[in-house]
N, C-alpha and C positions, 0 to 999 in steps of 0.2 A: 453312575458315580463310581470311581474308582479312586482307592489309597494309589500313590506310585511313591508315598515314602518309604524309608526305612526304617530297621529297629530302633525303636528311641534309646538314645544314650542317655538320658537323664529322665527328671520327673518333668522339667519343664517341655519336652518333647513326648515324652508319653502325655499328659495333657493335651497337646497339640491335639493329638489323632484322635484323641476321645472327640474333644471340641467338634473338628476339622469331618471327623467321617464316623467315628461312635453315636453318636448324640445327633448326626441328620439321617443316620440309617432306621436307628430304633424310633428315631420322631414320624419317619415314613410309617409303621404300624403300631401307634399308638392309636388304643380308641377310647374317647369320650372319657380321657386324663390318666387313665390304666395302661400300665406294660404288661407283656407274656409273661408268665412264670417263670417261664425259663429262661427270659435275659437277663429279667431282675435275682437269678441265684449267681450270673456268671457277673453281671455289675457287683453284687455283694461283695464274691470272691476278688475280684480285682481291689475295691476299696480295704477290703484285711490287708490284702498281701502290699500298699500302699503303705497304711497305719506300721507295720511290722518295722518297718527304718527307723519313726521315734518312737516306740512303744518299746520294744528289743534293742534296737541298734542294730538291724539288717542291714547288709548291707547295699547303698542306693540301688546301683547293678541289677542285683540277686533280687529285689522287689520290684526293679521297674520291666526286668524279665516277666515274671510271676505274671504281675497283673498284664503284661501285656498281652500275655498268652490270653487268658481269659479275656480283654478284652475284645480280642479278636475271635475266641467261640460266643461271643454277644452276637459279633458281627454273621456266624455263621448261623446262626438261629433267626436273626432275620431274613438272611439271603433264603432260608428252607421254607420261611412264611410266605415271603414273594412268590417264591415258586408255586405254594398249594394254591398265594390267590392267582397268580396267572395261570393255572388248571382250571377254575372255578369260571376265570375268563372266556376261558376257549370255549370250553363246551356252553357256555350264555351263549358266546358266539356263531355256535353249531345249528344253535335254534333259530337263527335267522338267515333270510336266505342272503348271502352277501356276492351273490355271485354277479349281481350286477355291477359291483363297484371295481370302475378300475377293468373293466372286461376281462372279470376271471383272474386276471392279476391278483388280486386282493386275498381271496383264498389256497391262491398256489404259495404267494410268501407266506402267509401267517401259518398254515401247514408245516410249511418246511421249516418254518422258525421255530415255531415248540417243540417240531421233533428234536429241533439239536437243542432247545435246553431240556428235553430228558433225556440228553445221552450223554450231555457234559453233567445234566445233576446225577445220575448214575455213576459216571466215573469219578464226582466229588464224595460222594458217597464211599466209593471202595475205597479212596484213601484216606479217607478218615479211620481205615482200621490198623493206619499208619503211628509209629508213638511219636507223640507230640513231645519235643522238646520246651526249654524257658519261655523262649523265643520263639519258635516255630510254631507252624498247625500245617499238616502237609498239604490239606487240604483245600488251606484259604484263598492260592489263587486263582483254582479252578472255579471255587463257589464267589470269587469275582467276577468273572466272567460269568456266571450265570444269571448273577444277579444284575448286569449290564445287560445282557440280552430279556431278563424280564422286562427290564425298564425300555428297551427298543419296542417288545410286543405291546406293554401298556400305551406307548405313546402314538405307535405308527398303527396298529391294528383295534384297540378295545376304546383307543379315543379318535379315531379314524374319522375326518369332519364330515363325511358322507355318511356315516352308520346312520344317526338317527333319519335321515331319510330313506333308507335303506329299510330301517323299520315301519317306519310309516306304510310305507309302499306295501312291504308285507301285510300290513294291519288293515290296510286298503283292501288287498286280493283278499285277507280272510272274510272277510267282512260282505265281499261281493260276492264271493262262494257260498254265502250261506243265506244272502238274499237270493241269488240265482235257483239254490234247492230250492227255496220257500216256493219261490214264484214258478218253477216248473210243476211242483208239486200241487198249489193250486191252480194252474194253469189246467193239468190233464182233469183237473176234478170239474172244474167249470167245464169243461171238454164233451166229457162225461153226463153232465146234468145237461147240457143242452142235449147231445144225441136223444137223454129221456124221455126231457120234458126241456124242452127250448121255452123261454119266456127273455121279456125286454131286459128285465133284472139280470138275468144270466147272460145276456150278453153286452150289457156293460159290467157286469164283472170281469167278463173276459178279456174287455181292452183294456182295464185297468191293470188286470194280472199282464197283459202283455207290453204294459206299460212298464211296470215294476222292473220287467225281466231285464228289457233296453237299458234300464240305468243302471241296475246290476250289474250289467256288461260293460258296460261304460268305466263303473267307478275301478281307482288307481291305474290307469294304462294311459298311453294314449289317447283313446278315444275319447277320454272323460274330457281331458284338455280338449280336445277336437270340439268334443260336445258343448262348453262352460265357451269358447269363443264365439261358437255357433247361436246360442241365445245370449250371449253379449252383443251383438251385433242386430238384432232383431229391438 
């Protein structure tokens, strides 16, 4: 989501953009009926410097400058929230193995995408040490554009229609990894007890643990499916 207006000439134009791109940027991080602290001190300030026309006699201009400025560090304190949750994103997404999605595609773009929005929010950042004029924020439309490329990474990568399969699959491998230790582990043990002491006991334990191991192998891959059509058919 991008503003592409300009400075409002009036209140009923400064409205607009509250409406229009204030008020659906801060509804994006609102949780469970609560704003940040720090939009609702930059909302305050813009509703004074609003008030200031009939209250004083400011004049409309010089107020609807004012607030507009701060309106727009509202919008920059969201765009900075975006940013730490698509951080919080990536590295969720570090932890799974995504490299089957898309052959590898999938983690070469979302790589290369977060890297350039921390080199655009780095470079929004130094110019923020820029002075802000009524009207201006030197800043704002670098931190547009970053705030568009968060909303590309949220939509094309962290809601990606293949991830929760993608996880699965993982949770599958984990899962067979740790039935496969189980079952080698007692495999060598029954191994062991028969060299002992061989009895009938021990050696259907032994096909069972060899049992175990086969499906362990099996499960999340290929084979599983191989195997799941294989006694479908029987």
């Amino acid at each position: 989501m991008k503003w592409d207006g300009g400075p409002p000439a009036n209140f009923g134009e400064l409205f607009k953009f509250y409406h229009e791109y204030v008020k659906a940027l801060y509804s994006s991080v609102q949780i469970e009926g609560s704003l940040p602290q720090e939009l609702l001190f930059e909302l305050n300030a813009a509703l004074d410097h609003i008030s200031r026309h009939w209250v004083y006699g400011e004049a409309e201009q010089k107020s609807v400058n004012k607030a507009y400025s701060h309106l727009k560090r509202c919008c920059l304190d969201v765009f900075k929230i975006r940013v730490r949750e698509v951080s919080r994103q990536y590295h969720k997404l570090l932890r799974i193995d995504t490299s089957i999605i898309n052959h590898g595609d999938y983690d070469r773009d979302m790589i290369a995408l977060f890297g350039e929005i921390q080199t655009k929010a780095t470079e929004a950042r130094r110019l923020e040490g820029k002075t802000d004029t009524d009207e201006m924020v030197p800043s704002f439309e670098l931190w547009q554009q970053v705030h568009v490329l968060c909303e590309q990474f949220e939509r094309e990568f962290f809601r990606h229609p293949r991830l929760p399969w993608a996880q699965r699959k993982q949770n599958r491998e984990a899962i067979r990894q740790r039935i496969i230790r189980w079952a080698e582990g007692s495999f060598l043990f029954i191994v062991l007890k028969l060299l002992i002491q061989p009895t009938r006991l021990t050696w259907w334990a032994l096909g069972i643990s060899a049992l175990i191991w086969i499906i362990a192998w099996s499960i999340g891959s290929f084979r599983y499916g191989l195997l799941k059509r294989l006694f479908a058919r029987r």
